[in-house]
C-alpha positions in Angstrom: 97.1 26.9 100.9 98.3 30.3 102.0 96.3 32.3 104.1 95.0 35.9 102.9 97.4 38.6 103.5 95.6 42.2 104.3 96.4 45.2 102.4 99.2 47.3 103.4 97.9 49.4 106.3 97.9 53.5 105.9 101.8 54.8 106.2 101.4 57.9 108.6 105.2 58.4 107.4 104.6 59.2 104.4 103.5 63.0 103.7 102.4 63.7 100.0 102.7 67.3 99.0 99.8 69.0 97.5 99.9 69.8 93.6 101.0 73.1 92.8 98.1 73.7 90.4 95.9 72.9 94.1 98.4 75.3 96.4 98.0 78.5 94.4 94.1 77.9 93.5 93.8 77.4 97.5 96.1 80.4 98.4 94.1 82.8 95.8 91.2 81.8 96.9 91.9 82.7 100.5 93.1 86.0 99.6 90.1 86.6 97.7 87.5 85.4 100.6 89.7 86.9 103.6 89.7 90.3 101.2 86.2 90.7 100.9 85.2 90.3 104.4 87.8 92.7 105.3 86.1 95.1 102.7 82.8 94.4 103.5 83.6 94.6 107.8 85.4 98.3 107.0 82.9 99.0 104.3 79.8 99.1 107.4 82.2 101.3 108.9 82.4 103.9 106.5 78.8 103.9 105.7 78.3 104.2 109.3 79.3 107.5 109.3 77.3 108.6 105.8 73.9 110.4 106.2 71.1 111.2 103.3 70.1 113.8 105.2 71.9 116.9 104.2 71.2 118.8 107.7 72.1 116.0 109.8 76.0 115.8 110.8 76.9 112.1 111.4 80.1 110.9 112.3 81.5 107.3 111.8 81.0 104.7 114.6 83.8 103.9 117.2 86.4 101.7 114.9 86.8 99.3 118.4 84.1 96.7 117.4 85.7 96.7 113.8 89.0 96.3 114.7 87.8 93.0 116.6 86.1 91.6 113.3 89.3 91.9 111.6 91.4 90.5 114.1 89.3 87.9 114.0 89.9 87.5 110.4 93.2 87.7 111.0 93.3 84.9 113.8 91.6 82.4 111.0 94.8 83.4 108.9 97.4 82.8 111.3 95.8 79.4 111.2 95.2 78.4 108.6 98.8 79.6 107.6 100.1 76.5 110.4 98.0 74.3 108.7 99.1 75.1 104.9 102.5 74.6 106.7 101.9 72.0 108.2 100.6 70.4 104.6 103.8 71.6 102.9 101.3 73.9 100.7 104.6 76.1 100.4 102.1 79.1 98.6 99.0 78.8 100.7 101.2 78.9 103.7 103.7 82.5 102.5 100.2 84.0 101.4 98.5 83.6 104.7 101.2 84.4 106.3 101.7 87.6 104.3 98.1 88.4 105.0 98.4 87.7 109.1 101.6 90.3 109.1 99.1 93.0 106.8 95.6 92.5 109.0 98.2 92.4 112.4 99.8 96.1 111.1 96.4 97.6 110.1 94.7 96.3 113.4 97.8 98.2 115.4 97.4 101.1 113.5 93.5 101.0 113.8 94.1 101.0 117.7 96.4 103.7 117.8 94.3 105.7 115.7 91.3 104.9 118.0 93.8 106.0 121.3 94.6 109.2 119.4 91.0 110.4 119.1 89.9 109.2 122.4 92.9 111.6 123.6 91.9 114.4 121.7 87.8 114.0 122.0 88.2 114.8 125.8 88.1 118.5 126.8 91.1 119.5 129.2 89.4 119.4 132.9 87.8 122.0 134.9 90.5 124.3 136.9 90.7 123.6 140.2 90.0 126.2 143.1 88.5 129.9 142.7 87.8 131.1 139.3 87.3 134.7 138.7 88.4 138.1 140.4 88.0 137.6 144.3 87.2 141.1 145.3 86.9 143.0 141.9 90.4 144.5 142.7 92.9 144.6 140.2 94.8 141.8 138.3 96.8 140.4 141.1 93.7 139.2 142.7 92.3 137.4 140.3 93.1 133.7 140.0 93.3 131.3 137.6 92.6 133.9 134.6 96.7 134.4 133.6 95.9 138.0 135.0 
């Protein structure tokens, strides 16, 4: 009598490949998810700066705090890019990728807009030192006032 022989154990080696039909359904829905809340995060922002009231002047919040929600987004598709690699979904992973590189440009551009405004926001500083004619004289005594 032979004794029982266990089944064969799992094969770690072996790496199935997802079906294509699965790849593309995964990647589109990704793009579709990722592309609302990226709509929906810069949507607040543009309502942000919208007012009902006609005699009220409102402008749009700081774009900082936005910028962080879509680079968040864009962290989750970085990863999820390495693991549709990783899976050899070949059309979840070029999608997610694709997307990373887009939400990566519009986050630097975002932040360079953002530094552009801050720079011109700021009125130039105060001159330094008298201001104004010193005695009432005539131009040459007055400083600071390109006389």
């Amino acid at each position: 009598m032979d004794l029982p022989i266990a089944p064969p154990a799992f094969d770690a080696s072996v790496r199935t490949r997802p079906g294509r039909g699965a790849d593309v359904g995964v990647a589109v829905g990704l793009m579709l998810l990722e592309g609302i809340v990226l709509l929906v995060t810069f949507g607040f922002w543009l309502l942000s700066g919208v007012s009902l009231d006609p005699g009220r002047t409102v402008s749009p919040d700081p774009l900082g705090g936005y910028l962080v929600a879509a680079g968040v987004v864009g962290a989750l598709t970085a990863v999820a890019a390495v693991i549709a690699a990783r899976s050899r979904a070949v059309v979840t992973a070029a999608t997610q990728g694709f997307v990373t590189l887009v939400v990566v440009i519009g986050v630097a551009g975002g932040v360079a807009v953002e530094r552009q405004e801050g720079r011109t926001d700021h009125p130039a500083p105060a001159p330094i030192g008298e201001v104004g004619c010193r005695s009432g004289g005539d131009s040459r005594e007055c400083a600071n006032t390109g006389g």
